[in-house]
C-alpha positions in Angstrom: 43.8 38.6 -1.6 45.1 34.8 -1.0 43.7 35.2 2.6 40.3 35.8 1.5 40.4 33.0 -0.9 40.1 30.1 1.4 37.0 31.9 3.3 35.1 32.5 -0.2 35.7 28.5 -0.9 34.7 27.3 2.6 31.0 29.3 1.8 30.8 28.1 -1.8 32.0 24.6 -0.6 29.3 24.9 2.8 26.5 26.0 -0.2 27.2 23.4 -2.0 26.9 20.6 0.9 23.5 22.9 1.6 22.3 22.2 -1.5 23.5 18.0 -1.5 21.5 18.1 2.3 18.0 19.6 1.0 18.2 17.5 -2.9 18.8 14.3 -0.4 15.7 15.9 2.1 13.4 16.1 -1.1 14.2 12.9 -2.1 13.4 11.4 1.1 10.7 13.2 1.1 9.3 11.8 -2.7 10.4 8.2 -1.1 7.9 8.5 2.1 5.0 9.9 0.2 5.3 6.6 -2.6 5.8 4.2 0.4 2.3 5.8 2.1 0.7 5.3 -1.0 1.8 1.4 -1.5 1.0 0.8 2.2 -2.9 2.5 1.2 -3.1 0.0 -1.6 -1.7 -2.4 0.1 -4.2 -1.9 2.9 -7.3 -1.4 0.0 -6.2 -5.0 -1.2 -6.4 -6.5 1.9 -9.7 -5.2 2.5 -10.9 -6.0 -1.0 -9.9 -9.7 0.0 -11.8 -9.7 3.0 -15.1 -8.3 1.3 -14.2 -11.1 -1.2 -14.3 -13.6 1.0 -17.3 -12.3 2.9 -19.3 -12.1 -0.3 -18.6 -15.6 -1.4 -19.5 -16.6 2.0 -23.3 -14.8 1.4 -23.4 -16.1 -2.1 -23.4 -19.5 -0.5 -26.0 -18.8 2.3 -28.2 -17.3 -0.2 -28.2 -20.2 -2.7 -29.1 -22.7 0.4 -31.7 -19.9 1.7 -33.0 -20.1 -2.0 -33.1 -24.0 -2.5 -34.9 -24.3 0.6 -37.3 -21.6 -0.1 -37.8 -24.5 -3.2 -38.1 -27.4 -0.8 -35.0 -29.0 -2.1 -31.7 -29.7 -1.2 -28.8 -28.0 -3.0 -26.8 -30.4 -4.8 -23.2 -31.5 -2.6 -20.4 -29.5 -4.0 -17.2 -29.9 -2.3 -15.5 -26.6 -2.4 -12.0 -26.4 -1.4 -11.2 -23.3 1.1 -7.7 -21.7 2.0 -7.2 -20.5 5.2 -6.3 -17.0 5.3 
């Protein structure tokens, strides 16, 4: 009976290093989907930025287009702009 000891503690030991292997796959797996969804908001910011930017950009046209549609010049505003 001492002989088949050994063999029943290798399988309970190999199940339990089974069980440490897919708890550490699952985890990984939790890990890669949260990183996906911080590089998609990450990505949504960036383009939120961008439309920002573009949008200030046509606000500005439009107030010239609209001062000269008046026949005046729109007053001299020095705005500061970072590059990006």
């Amino acid at each position: 009976m001492s002989s088949s000891r050994p063999h029943y503690d290798e399988r309970v030991e190999q199940n339990l290093s089974d069980r440490r292997f897919d708890l550490i796959l699952e985890r990984l797996d939790r890990i890669a989907d949260e990183l996906a969804k911080t590089n998609q908001r990450l990505d949504n910011d960036e383009n939120f930025l961008r439309l920002a930017r573009e949008l200030a950009t046509l606000n500005e046209s439009l107030q010239a287009l609209a001062y000269a549609a008046l026949g005046q010049q729109a007053p001299a505003v020095r705005r500061g702009r970072r590059s990006a």
